[in-house]
C-alpha positions in Angstrom: -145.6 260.7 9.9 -143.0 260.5 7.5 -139.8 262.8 8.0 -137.7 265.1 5.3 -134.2 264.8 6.2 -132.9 266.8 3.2 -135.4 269.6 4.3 -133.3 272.7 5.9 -133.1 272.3 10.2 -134.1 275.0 12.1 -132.7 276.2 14.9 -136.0 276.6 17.1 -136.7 272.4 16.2 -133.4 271.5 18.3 -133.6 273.6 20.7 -137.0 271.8 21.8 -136.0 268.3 21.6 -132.5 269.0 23.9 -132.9 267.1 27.1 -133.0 267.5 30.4 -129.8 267.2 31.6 -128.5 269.5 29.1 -131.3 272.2 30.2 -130.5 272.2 33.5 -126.5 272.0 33.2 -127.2 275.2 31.0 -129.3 276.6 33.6 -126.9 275.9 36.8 -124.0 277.9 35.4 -122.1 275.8 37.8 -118.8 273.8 37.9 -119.4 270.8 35.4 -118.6 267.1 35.8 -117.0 264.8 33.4 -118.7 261.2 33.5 -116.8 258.2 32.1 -118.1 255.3 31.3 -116.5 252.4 33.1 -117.4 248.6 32.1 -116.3 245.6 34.8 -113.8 244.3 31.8 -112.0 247.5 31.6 -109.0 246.7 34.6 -105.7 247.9 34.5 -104.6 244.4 34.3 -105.5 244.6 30.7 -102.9 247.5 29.8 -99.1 247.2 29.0 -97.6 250.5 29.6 -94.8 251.4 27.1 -91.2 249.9 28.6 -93.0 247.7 31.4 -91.3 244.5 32.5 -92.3 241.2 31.0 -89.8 239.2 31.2 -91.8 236.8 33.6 -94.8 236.5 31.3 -95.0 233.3 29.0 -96.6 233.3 25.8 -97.7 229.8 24.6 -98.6 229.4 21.1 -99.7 226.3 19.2 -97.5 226.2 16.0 -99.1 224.4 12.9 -96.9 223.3 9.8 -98.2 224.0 6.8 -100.7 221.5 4.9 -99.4 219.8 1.8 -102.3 222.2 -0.3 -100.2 225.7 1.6 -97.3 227.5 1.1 -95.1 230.3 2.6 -94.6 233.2 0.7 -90.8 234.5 0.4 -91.6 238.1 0.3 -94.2 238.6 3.1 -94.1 235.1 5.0 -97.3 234.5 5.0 -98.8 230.8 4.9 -101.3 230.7 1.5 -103.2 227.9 -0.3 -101.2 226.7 -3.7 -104.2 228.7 -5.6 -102.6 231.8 -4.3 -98.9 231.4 -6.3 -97.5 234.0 -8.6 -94.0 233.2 -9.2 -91.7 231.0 -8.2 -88.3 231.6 -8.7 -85.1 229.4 -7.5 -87.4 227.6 -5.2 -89.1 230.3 -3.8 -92.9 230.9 -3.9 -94.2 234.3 -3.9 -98.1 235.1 -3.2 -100.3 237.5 -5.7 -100.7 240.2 -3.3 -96.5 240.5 -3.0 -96.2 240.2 -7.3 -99.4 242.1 -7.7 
């Protein structure tokens, strides 16, 4: 059966189709529960609170040069391919985004 979703809603449709939890949470009156939703990757491990000490962690980083085909832009120092140069001015290469 096709559906008409620009047709107007009424108010009697969506009050049929509500679930069952949310009938019976209507229905109890009662103090309500919040549920979260908790997956095994989500740890505390994986937060850095604001100001925390990290002065013992390393961060190792594999530093590239650029290719003979690349260049690094003077206003935004990004690494771009030669196709990408808009100026050049006392020996300085700027990008098209930075000159656009």
């Amino acid at each position: 059966m096709a559906t008409d979703y620009d047709a107007p809603r009424n108010k009697d449709d969506d009050n049929n189709n509500e679930s069952l939890e949310a009938l019976q949470a209507q229905r109890s009156g009662g103090a309500k529960t919040a549920l979260i939703d908790v997956e095994d990757s989500d740890t505390a491990e994986g937060i850095d609170l604001p100001g925390a000490d990290l002065s013992g962690e390393e961060l190792v980083v594999q530093v590239v040069p650029p290719r003979e085909d690349e260049f690094t832009c003077s206003s935004c120092f990004l690494v771009r391919h030669r196709s990408q140069v808009a100026r050049e001015k006392n020996g300085e290469k700027y990008c098209r985004d930075c000159e656009g």
